[in-house]
C-alpha positions in Angstrom: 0.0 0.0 0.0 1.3 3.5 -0.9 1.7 6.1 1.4 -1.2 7.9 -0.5 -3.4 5.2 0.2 -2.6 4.7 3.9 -3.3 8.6 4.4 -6.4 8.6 2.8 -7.4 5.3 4.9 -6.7 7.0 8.2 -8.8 10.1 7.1 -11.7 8.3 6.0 -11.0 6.1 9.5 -11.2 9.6 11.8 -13.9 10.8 9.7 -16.1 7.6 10.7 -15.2 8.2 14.0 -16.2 12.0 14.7 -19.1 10.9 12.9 -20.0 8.0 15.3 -18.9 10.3 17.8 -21.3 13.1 16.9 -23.8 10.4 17.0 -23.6 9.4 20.2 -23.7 13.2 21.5 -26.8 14.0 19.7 -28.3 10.6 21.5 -27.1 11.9 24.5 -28.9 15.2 24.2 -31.7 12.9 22.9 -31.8 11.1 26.0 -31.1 14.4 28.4 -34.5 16.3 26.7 -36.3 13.3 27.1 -35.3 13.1 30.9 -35.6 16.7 32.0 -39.2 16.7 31.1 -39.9 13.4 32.8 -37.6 15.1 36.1 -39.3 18.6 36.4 -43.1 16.3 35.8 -41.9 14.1 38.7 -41.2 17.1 40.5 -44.8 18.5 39.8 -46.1 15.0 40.4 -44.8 15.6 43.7 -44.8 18.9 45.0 -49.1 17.9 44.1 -48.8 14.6 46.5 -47.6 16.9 49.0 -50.2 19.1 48.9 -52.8 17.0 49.2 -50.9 15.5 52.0 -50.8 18.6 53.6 -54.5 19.3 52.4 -55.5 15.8 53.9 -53.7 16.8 57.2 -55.6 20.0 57.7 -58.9 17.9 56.8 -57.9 15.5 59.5 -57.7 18.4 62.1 -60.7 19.8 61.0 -62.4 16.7 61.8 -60.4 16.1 65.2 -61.9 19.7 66.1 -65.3 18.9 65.0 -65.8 22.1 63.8 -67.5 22.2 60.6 -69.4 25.3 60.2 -70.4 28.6 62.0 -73.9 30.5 61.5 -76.3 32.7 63.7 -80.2 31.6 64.1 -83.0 33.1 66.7 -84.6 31.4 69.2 -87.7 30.2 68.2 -89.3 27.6 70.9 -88.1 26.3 73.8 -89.0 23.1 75.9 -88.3 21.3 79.5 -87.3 18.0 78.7 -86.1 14.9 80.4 -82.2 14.1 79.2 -82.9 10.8 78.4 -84.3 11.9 74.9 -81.0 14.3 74.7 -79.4 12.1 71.7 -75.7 11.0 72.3 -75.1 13.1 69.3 -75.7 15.9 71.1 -73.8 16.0 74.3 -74.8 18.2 77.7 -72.6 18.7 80.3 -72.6 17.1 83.7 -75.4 14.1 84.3 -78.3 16.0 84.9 -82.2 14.8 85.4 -83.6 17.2 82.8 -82.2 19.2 79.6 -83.4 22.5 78.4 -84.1 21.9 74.1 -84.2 24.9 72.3 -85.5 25.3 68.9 -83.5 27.5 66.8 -84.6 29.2 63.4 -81.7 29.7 61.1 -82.4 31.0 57.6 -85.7 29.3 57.7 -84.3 25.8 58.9 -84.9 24.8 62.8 -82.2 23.0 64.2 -82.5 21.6 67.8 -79.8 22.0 70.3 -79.8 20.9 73.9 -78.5 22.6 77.5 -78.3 20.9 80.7 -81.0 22.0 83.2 -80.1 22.8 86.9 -81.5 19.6 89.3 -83.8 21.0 91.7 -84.6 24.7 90.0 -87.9 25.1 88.3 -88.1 27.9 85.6 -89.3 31.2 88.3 -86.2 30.8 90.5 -83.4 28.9 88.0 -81.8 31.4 85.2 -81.7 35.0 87.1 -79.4 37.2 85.0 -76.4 37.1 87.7 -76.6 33.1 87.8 -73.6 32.3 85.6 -72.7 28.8 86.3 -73.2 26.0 83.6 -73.5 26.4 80.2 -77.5 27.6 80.1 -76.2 30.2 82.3 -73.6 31.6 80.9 -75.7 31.4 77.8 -78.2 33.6 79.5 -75.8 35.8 80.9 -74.4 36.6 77.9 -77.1 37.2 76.1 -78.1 39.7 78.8 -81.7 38.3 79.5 -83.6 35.9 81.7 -84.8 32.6 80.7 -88.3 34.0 79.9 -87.5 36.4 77.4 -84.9 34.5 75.2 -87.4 33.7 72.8 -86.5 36.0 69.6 -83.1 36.6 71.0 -80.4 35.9 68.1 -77.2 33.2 69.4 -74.6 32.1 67.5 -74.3 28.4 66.7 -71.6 25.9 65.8 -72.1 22.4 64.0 -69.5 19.7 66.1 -70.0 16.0 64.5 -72.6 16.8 62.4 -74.7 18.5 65.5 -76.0 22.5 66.0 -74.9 23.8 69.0 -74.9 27.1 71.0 -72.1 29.1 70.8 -71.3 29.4 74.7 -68.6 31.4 76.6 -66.0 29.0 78.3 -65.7 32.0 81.2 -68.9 33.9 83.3 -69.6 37.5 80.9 -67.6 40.1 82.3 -67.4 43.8 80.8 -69.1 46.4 79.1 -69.3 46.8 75.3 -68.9 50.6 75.8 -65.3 49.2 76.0 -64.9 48.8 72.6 -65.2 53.3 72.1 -62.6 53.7 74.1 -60.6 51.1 71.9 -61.3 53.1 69.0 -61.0 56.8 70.6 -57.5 55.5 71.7 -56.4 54.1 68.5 -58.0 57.3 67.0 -56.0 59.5 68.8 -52.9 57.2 68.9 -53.1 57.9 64.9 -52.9 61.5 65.1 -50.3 61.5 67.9 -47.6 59.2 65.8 -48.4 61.6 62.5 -47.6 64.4 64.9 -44.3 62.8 66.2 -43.3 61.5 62.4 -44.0 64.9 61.0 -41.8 66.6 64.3 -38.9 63.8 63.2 -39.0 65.0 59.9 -39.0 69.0 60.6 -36.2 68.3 63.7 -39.2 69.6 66.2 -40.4 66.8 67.7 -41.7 67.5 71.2 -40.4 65.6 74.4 -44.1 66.1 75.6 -45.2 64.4 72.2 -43.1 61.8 73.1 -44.4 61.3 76.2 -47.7 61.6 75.1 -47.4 58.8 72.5 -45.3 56.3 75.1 -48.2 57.0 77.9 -51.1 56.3 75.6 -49.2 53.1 74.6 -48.1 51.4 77.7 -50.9 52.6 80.1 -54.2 53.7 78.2 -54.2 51.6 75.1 -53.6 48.0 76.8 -56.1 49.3 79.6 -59.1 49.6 77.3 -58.3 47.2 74.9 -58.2 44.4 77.7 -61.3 45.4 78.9 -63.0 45.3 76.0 -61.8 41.9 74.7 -63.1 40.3 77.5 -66.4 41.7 77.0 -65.4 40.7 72.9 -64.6 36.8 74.4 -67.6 36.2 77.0 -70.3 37.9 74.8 -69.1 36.3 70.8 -67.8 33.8 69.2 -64.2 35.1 69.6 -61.6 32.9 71.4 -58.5 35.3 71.5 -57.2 36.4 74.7 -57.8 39.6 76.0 -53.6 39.3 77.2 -53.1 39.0 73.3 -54.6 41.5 72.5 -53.6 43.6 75.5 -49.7 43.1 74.7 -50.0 44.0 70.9 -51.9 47.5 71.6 -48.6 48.3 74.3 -46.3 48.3 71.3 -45.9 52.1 69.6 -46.3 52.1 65.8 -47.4 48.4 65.6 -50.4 48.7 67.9 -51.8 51.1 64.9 -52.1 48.1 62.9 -53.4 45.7 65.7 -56.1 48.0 66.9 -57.4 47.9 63.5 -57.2 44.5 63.0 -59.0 44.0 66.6 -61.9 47.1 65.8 -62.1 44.5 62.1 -62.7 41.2 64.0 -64.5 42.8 67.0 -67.1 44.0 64.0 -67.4 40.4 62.5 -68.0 38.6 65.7 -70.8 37.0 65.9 -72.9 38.2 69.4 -75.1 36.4 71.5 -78.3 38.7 71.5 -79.0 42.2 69.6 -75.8 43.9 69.8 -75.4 47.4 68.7 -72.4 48.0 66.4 -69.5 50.1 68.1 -70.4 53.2 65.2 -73.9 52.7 67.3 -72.5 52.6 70.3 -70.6 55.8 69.4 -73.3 57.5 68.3 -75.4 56.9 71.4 -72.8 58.1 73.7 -72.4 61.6 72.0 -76.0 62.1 71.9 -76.4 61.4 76.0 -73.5 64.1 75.8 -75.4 67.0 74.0 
């Protein structure tokens, strides 16, 4: 073989091979396209299963809770009964002889739901308005009426396992809803004394006695009124946050601006045992008594 011929042979040889080489690249890019897709849709696949795992979890808790749904009826009827014909579905406290079943109107649909009545009490000496023990009680207590003039009165409800059931404090109503205008005089005022004391910072004449205006109203008359009037919020609703809670966040200057609004915007979608007057009514009454 010539030396022409061998050259040639070895070109044409590396020539195959870049070629098969080439080949095998482009395969491999093939193969990579065809993986990343499958990757990032097993990544989807599974980001989804954990959602619904997480989804699944808050569903168990929901259940564990019992807690299904929240609405507001009026009370319609009212009967003495004996608790045997309480169903176990419907749960009173304690092991008394006789159950108080009140008939509830909610959006047109009556729902029963049953208290425990005091052993020994008949209905002229049981539910005064100061007797706050037991659930029926509190009930009344809250609701700011005796036993005899519930009927028509409006009480929230709650549906555990399936059941209606009043909406009861967990602690004896305490506290005045006229609470709730100081709360919103003090958060009022609180507003115009942090705009003063930004605008002072700003102009370098920021008042000591600003100052000491703003740091007063937070540590001392803020928290004061704002715990009183969640307690009133917690034994007369639906809400379940702590008047300390709430108390603690109102003492902090500049974030208690954004907390007392977010308390004045739950306190107006609680849900109240009886007719309660909104706070702008509330308001309103007060500075009429004062003219």
């Amino acid at each position: 073989m010539s030396e022409d011929d061998g050259t040639v042979e070895r070109t044409v040889e590396a020539g195959a091979e870049a070629e098969e080489s080439r080949s095998d690249e482009r395969a491999g890019d093939a193969r990579a396209e065809e993986t990343e897709p499958a990757e990032s849709l097993g990544a989807i696949e599974s980001v989804d299963r954990a959602a619904e795992r997480f989804l699944d979890l808050e569903g168990d808790l929901g259940d564990g809770s019992g807690t299904v749904d929240a609405e507001t009826g009026v009370v319609v009827d009212a009967e003495r009964v004996d608790a045997d014909v309480v169903p176990e579905s419907s749960p009173i406290e304690g092991d008394p002889e006789e159950a108080l079943a009140l008939t509830v109107d909610v959006g047109g649909r009556e729902v029963s739901t049953f208290l425990a009545w005091p052993d020994g009490e008949t209905e002229a000496t049981a539910w005064r308005r100061e007797d706050g023990d037991g659930r029926l009680g509190r009930l009344l207590s809250a609701t700011g009426v005796g036993l005899g003039d519930l009927y028509g009165r409006r009480v929230p409800l709650e549906r555990v396992d399936g059941q209606s059931r009043v909406v009861v404090p967990s602690e004896t109503p305490r506290s005045s809803g006229d609470w709730g205008i100081g709360v919103a005089a003090g958060q009022a005022l609180n507003a115009v004394l942090l705009g003063l004391l930004a605008l002072g910072t700003v102009t370098g004449g920021a008042s000591p006695l600003l100052l000491g205006a703003v740091v007063l109203l937070s540590l001392v008359g803020l928290p004061y009124v704002t715990w009183k009037d969640a307690w009133y919020l917690r034994t007369h609703s639906d809400a379940r946050e702590g008047p300390a809670f709430w108390a603690a966040l109102s003492a902090v200057p500049g974030l208690n601006l954004l907390t007392g609004v977010e308390y004045l915007r739950r306190r107006a979608a609680a849900r109240f045992h009886g007719d309660e007057p909104s706070l702008r009514t509330r308001i309103a009454r007060r500075v009429r008594s004062l003219l």
